[in-house]
N, C-alpha and C positions, 0 to 999 in steps of 0.2 A: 861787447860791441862786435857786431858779425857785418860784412857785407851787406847780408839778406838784408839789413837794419832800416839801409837805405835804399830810397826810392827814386829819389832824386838826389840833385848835387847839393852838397851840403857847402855852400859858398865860405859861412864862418871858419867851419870845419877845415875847410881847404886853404883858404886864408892862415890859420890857424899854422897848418900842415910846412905853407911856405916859408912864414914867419918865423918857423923856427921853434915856437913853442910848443908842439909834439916831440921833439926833440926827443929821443930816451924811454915813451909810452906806448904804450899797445896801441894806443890809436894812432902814431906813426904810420907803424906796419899796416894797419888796417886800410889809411889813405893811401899808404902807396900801390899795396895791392889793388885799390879801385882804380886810382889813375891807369894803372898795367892794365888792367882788365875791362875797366867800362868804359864804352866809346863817349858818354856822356861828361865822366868823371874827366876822361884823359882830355876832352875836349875845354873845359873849363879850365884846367890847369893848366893847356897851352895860352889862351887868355887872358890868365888871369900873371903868368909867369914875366910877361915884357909891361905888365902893368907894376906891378914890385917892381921892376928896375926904374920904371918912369918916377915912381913917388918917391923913391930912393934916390935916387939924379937931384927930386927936387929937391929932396930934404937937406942936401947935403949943400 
């Protein structure tokens, strides 16, 4: 899996990414390095980053 790979934001991916289950895999590094780098990626993961506390809030 390279950057180049993606085209757009990989939502699951990202999700994925926050969740904690990249945890330890190549495609950790991989999404972190996009978030660092693509305006599109880093913009989703601000997004999507106070929503995981919201559903977390609820869940708890």
């Amino acid at each position: 899996m390279t950057a180049g790979e993606f085209r757009e934001v990989d939502l699951d991916l990202l999700a994925d990414y926050l969740g904690g289950a990249l945890d330890g895999t190549p495609e950790e590094a991989v999404v972190a390095r996009l978030v660092a780098d693509d305006p599109a990626w880093a913009d989703a993961h601000a997004a999507l980053v106070p929503a995981f506390a919201a559903v977390r809030a609820d869940l708890a």
